[in-house]
C-alpha positions in Angstrom: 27.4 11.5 -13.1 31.2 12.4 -13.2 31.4 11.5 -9.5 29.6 8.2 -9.8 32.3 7.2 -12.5 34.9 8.7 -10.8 33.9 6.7 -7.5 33.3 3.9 -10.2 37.1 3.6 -11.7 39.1 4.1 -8.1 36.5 1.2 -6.4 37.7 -0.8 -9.8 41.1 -0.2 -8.6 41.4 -0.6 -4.7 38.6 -3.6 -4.7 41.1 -6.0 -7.5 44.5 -4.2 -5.3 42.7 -5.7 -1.9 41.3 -8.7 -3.7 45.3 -9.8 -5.3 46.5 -8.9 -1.6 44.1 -11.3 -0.1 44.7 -14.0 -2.4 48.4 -13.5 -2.2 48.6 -13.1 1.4 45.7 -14.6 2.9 44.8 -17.1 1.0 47.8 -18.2 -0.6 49.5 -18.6 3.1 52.1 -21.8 3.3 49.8 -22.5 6.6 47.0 -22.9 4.7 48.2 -26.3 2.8 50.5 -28.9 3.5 53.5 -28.9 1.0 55.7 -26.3 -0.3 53.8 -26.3 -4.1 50.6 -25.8 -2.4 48.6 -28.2 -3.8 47.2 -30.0 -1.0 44.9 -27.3 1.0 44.3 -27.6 5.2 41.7 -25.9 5.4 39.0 -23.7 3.6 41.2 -21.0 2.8 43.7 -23.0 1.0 41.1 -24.8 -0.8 39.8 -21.0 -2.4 43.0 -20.7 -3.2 43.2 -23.4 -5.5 40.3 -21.9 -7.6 43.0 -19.8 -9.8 43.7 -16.9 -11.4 40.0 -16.7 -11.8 39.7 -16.1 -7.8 40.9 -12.8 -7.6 38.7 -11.6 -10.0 35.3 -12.9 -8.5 36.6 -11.5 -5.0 36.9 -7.5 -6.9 33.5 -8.5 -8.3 32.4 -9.3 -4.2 34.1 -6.3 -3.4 32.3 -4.3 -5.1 29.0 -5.1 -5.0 29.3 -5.1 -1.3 30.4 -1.5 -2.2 27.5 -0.5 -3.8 25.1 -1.8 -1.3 26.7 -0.1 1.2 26.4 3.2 -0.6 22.9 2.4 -1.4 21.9 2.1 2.0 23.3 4.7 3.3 22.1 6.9 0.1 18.8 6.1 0.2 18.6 6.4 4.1 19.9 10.2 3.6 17.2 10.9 0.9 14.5 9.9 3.0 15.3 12.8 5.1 15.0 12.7 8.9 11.8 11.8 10.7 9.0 10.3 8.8 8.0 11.3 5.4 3.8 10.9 6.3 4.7 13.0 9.4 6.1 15.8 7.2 4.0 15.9 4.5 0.9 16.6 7.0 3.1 19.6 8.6 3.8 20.7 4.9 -0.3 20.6 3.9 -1.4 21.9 7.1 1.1 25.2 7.0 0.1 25.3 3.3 -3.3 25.8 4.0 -2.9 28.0 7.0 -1.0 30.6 4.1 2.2 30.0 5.8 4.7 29.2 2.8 7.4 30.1 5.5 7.3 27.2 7.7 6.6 25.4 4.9 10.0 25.8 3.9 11.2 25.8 7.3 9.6 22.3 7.4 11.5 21.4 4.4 15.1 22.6 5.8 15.0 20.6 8.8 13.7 16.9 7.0 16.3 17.4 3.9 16.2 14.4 1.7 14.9 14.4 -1.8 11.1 14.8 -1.5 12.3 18.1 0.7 14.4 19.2 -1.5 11.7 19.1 -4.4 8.6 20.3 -2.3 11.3 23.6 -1.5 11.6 24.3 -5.0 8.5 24.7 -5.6 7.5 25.9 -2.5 10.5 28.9 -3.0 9.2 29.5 -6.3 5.4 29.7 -5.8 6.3 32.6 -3.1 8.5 34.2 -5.6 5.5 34.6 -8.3 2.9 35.0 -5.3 4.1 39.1 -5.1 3.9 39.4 -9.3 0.4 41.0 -9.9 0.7 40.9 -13.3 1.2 37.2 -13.3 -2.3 35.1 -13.1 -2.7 32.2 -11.5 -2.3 30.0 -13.8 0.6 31.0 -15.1 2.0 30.8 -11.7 1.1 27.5 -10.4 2.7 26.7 -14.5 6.2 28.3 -12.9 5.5 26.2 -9.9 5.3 23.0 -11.6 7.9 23.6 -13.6 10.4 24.6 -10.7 9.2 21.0 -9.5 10.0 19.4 -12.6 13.3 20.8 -12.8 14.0 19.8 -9.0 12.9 16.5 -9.5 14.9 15.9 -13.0 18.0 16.5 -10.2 17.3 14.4 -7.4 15.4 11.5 -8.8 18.8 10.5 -11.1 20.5 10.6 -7.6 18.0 7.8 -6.2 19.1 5.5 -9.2 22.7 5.7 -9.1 25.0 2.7 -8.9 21.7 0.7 -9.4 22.5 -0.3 -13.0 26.5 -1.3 -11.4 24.9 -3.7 -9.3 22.7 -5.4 -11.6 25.7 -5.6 -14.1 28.1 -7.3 -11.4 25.5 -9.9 -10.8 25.3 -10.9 -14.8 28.8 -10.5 -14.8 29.8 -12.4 -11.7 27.9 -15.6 -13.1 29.9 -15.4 -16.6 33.0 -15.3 -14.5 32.4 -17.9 -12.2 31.1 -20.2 -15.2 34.4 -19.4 -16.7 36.4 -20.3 -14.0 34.2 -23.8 -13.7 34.9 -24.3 -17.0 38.6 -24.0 -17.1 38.8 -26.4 -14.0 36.9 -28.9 -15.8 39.3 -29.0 -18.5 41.9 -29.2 -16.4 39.9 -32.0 -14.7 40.0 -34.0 -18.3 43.3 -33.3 -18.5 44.1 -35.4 -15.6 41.7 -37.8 -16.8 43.3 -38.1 -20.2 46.9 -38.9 -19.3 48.2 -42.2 -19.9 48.0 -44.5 -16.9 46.8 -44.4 -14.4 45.2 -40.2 -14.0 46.9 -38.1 -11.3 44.5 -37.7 -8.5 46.2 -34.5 -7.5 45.5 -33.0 -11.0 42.2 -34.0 -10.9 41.2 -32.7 -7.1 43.3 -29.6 -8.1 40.7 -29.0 -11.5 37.7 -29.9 -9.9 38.3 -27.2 -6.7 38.9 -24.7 -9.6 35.7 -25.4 -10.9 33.5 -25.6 -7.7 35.5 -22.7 -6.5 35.0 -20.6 -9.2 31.0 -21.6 -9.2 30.5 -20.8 -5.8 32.5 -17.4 -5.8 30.2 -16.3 -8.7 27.0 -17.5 -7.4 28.1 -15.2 -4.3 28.4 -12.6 -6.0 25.0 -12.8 -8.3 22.5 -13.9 -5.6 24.3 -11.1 -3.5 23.7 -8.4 -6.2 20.5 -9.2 -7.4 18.9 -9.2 -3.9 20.7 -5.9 -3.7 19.8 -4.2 -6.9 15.6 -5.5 -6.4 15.4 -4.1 -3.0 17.3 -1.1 -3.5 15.1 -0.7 -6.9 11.9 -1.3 -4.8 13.2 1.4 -2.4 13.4 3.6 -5.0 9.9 3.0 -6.4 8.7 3.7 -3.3 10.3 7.4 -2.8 9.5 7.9 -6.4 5.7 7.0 -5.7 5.6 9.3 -2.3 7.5 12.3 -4.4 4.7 11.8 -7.3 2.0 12.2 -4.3 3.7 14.7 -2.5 3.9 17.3 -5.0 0.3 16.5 -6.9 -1.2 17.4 -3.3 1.1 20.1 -2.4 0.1 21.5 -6.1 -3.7 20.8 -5.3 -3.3 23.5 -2.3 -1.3 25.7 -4.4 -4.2 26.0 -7.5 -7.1 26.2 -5.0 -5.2 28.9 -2.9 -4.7 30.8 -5.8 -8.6 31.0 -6.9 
């Protein structure tokens, strides 16, 4: 958890440090409009540029949920383990029933991932207790469960990290967005409420805020809320397979042990 926030507070930092240099820089470029003031934009670039001080926030908020999805991926990839999960599991019963806890484990080393990790615990623990005579059986398939347990209350927190970031940038990125719309629209009126005849400057100037500003936060809520539901499906589903590994690998366990 101390890493997450860790990784949490410097991806704060660099994404709104990258996101003022590439409204600065990039976006704020003379060759992007066609005065000095920058008021009248050339191309697309220019015209983001007139969305405001509101800009380089929704482009941290873009940053980092692009971040997080990244880290997802490449998370939940690692946790899988290598090879196929079904493939594994079938070794792992099979070597189970032949009495060989060794390759079991074996088995277990070479996929890695979570549902690896947990199955060794309790794979490691169950031929621990298998030597203790004095121990019944039911008492040891108890320390084998509860090895499980503990291995799973470690590695299923891991799947569901940065998950709760994700879907907060998307409720977030919508608020700032609407903000930023908002505040172009009153600039908009502004225009519209001067005497004479209303400055059509002004007014293109406060209604670009506002799109602007819309489109930067929908971007960033339909891209982390797509995010956050797959990811969370993905999780479901290596929960589910963990939950069916270990009830079967215990099933061999308490009937090897009659």
């Amino acid at each position: 958890m101390k890493k997450s926030g860790v990784f949490t507070t410097v991806l704060i930092i660099v994404a709104f440090v990258v996101a003022l240099l590439v409204f600065i820089l990039v976006l704020g470029n003379p060759a992007n409009f066609k005065t000095p003031e920058k008021t009248i934009p050339t191309n697309l670039l220019g015209a983001v540029y007139l969305g405001g001080y509101i800009v380089p926030l929704l482009i941290t908020l873009s940053i980092m949920v692009i971040t997080y999805t990244i880290e997802r991926a490449l998370s939940l990839s690692k946790a899988k383990g290598k090879g196929k999960i079904e493939d594994f599991l079938k070794k792992i019963q099979i070597s189970l029933k032949e009495g060989n806890t060794d390759e079991a484990i074996g088995l277990c080393d070479k996929q890695k991932g979570s549902i690896a990790n947990i199955i060794r615990q309790g794979l490691e623990k169950y031929q621990e207790t298998a030597s203790i005579k004095e121990m019944d059986a039911e008492r040891k398939l108890e320390e084998v469960k509860n090895a499980i347990e503990e291995a799973m209350g470690l590695e299923l927190p891991l799947l569901n990290t940065n998950l709760p970031a994700l879907a907060t940038i998307a409720s977030v990125s919508v608020l700032v967005g609407l903000f930023g719309t908002v505040v172009g629209m009153i600039k908009s009126f502004q225009a519209l409420a001067t005497a004479g005849t209303p400055n059509a400057a002004e007014l293109s100037a406060g209604i670009s805020e506002a799109l602007i500003n819309t489109a930067g936060g929908l971007f960033g809520a339909i891209v982390g809320t797509i995010s956050y539901n797959f990811f969370l499906t993905k999780v479901g589903s290596i929960t589910y397979m963990i939950d069916e590994a270990t009830y079967n690998i215990l099933s061999i366990i308490a009937y090897k042990s009659k």
